[in-house]
N, C-alpha and C positions, 0 to 999 in steps of 0.2 A: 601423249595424252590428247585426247579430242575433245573439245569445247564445245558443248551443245549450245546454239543460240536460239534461247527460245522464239524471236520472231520466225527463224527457219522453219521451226515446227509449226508455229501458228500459220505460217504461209502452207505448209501442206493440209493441215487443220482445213483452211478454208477452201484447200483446193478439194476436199473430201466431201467439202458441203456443199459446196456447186453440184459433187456430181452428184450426191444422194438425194436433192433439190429435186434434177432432173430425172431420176430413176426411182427413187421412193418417196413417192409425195403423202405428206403427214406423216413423216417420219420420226419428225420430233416429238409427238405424243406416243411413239408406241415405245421410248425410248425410256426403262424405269431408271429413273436414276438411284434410286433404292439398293440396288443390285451391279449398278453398273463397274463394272471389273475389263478394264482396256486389256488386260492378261491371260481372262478367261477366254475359253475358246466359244464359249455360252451366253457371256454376259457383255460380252465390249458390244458396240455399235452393229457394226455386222452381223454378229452371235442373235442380237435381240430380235435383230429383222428378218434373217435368213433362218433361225433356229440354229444355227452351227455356224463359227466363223467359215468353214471348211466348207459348207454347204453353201455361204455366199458367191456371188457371179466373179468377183475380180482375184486375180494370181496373186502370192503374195508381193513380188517387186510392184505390182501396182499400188496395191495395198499400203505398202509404206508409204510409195509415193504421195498418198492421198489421205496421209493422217491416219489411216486405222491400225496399223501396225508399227510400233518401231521400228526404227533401225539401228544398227550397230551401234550408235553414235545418241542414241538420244536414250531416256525411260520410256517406262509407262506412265508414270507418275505426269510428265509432263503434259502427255497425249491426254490424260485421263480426268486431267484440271482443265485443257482448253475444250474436250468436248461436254463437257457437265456446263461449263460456262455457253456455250453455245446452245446447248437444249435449255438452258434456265430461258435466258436470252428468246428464244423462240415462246417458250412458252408465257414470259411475260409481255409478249405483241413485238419485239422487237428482232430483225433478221441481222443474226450475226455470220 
């Protein structure tokens, strides 16, 4: 059995938002959180920006690497609580 440690995730969490920072700026507003589904291929992070997670620029092993996708070892659930936290975050003036 494998032990998800959530600071692991949070560390790729923030490794995601470094590079979304630098490649989609004002990101955090186009991000609904109303809808947001880390599972969906339409609704998680990438889905919102790119229209399609599929349609987004990064391969999936990046992809996990960087917080937007699971891996074997973690949920969604977890991914899908640190990015809502980080777009609130953004939206109330604060960079997480």
């Amino acid at each position: 059995m494998t032990v998800v440690v959530a600071s692991d995730v949070a560390a790729r969490v923030a490794l995601g938002v470094a590079w979304i920072d630098e490649n989609v700026p004002g990101w955090g507003d186009r991000v609904d959180l109303d809808c947001l589904d880390i599972g969906n291929r339409r609704n998680c992070v990438i889905g919102q920006l790119f229209g399609d997670y599929f349609y987004g620029p990064l391969p999936r092993r990046e992809a996990m690497a960087l917080g937007f996708q699971r891996t074997a070892d973690d949920g969604y659930g977890v991914l899908e609580s640190l990015w809502r936290q980080v777009v609130a975050a953004r939206r109330a003036g604060g960079a997480s």
